[in-house]
N, C-alpha and C positions, 0 to 999 in steps of 0.2 A: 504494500500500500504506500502511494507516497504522499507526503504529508509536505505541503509549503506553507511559510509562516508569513504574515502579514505585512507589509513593510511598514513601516511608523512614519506617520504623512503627516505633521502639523497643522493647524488649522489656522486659516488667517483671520483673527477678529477685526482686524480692520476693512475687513473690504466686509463686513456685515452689514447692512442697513439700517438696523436698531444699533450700531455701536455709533457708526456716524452720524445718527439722529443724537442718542444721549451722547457723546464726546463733543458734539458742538452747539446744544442748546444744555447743557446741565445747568451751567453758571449763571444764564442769563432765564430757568426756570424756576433755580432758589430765589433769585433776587425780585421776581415778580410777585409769584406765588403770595404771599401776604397780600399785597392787594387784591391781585387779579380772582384768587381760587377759594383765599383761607373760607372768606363768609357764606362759601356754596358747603365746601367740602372739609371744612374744621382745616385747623392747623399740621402742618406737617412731620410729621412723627419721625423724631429722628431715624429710625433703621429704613428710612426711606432715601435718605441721605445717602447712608453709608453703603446700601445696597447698591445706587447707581455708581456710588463713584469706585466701590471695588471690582462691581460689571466692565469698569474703562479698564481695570489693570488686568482682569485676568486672560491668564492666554500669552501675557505679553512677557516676553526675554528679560527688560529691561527693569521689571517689576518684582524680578526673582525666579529661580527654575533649578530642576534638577539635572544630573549629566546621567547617562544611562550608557553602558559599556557591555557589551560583550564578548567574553572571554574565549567562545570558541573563533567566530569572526574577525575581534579586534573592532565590531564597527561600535561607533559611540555616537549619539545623540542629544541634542540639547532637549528638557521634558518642562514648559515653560509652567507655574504656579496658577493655579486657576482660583478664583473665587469662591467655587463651594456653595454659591447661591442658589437660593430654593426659590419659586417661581417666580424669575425674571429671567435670568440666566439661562439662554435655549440650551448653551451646549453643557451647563450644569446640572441643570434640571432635568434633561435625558438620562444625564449616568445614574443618578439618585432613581430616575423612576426605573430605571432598567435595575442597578442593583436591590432593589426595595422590593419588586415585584418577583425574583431573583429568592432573596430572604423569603418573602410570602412561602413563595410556591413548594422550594426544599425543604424549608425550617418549620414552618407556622401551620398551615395550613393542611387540616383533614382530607383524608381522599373520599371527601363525599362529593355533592353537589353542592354547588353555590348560588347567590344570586344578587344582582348588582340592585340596591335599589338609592334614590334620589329623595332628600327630603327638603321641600321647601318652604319659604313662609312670605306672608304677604306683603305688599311694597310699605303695609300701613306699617310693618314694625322694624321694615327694616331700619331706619334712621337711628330705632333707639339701640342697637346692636353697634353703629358707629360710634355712638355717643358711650356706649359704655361695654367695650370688647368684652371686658370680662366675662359679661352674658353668651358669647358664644358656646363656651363649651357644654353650656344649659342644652342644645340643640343637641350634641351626644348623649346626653343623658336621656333628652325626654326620647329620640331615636331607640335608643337603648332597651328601654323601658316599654316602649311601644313594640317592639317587634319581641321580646319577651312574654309579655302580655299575650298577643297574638297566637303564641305556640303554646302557651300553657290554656288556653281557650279550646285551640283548634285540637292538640294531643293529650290535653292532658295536664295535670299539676306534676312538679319534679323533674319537668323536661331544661334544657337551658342549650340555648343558640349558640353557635358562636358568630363574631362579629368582629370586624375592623371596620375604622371608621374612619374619614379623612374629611376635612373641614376646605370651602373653599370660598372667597369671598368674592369673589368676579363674577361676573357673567360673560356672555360670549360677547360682547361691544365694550371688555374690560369696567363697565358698569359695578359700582356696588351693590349687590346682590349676595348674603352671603347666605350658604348652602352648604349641605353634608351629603358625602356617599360615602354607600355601606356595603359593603361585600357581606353577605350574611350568608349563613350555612340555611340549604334550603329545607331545612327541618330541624331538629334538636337532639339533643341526647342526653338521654338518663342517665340517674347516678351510677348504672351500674358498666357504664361507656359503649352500651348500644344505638345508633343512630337509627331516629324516626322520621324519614324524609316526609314533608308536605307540599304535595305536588299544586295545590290550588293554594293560593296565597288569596283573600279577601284585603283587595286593594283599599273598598273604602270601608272597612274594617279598619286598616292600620292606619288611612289618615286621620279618623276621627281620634283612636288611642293616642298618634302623636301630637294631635292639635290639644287635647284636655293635659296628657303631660308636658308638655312647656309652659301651656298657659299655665296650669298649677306652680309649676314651677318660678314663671316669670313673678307671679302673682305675690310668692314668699319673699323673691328678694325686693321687692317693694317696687320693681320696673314698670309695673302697670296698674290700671283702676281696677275695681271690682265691675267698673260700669263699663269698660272696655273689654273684660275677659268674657262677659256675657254676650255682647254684642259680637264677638270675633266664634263664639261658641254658636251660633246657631250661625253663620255665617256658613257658607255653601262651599266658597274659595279658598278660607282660610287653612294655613298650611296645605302642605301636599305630601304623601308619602306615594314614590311609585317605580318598579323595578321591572 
């Protein structure tokens, strides 16, 4: 069998379109921003800062780099220092999803079935998620909870899912929108580590469970009215759970 090995091809961030976008307006977008953005979109949070300006260095020689040698060839390479940014960074954010999905799939992850689902909420609450991050990971928990609920309902009490969860705040138009998906095991398994797959999932079954646990939730840490959790509770739109 012959086996050839890949050659090591550097990448050029400068000839990227998003590098030469932010390398030539960064300075002249901090220095606006207060007037121009702050009063739509709140004040600029420092790791927004530091993210675009470590996005200009990585990749680049001159910023730092490994040397990479091989002993049987003698051939050596320059391996330049990369950023390590999570979603900004196209050519960072590739390796992380590639080795991340990589972990899942070896390490983590049951040989059952899976199932991706999406959970969202209404444009009415998004703003106070801006105002007060902390509340995001409210959105895992009430997820959590709702798609537990759901299997101990549909199988049974004692069963328990499993779940990974990724949090995202974008929408497709880079919009504030923020959102969770959930890779969920498509059934559960009992104490005794038997899997009970559930092949019909009740869609608006688990949006209503996850619209009553956030609300409940939001309602404790004091984020919203009693007269707005009712109004969002018989609401038709509110929240969305869907896979």
């Amino acid at each position: 069998m012959e086996i050839s090995c890949r050659v090591y091809k550097p990448r050029r961030p400068r000839e990227s379109p998003l590098f030469r976008l932010v390398e030539q307006h960064l300075e002249e977008f901090l220095r606006v921003y207060p007037e121009r953005f702050a009063k739509e979109h709140g004040s600029l949070r420092p790791v927004v800062e530091r993210v675009l300006r470590e996005f200009i260095r990585c990749g680049m020689p001159e910023h730092g780099f490994g040397r990479a040698y091989c002993d049987a060839c003698r051939a050596t390479y320059v391996v330049p220092f990369s950023c390590r940014g999570r979603s900004f960074c196209p050519s960072c954010e590739k390796k992380h999803a590639l080795l991340w999905a990589e972990w899942l799939s070896r390490d983590l992850l049951a040989a059952v079935s899976h199932r991706h689902l999406v959970f969202t909420i209404p444009r009415l609450l998004r703003p106070l998620f801006r105002r007060r991050r902390e509340l995001l990971i409210e959105l895992a928990h009430a997820a959590a909870a709702a798609i537990d609920t759901l299997m101990q309902e549909s199988l049974g009490g004692g069963v328990q899912p499993g779940l990974v969860a990724r949090l995202a705040s974008a929408g497709d138009l880079v919009q504030w929108h923020p959102h969770l998906h959930v890779l969920a095991t498509s059934g559960a398994f009992s104490a005794d580590g038997v899997f009970h797959p559930l092949d019909e999932w009740d869609a608006q079954r688990l949006m209503i469970l996850f619209r009553r646990h956030l609300l409940v939730r939001l309602l404790e840490q004091h984020a919203v009215s009693e007269i707005l959790v009712t109004k969002l509770m018989a609401s038709k739109r509110c929240c969305t759970g869907r896979g």
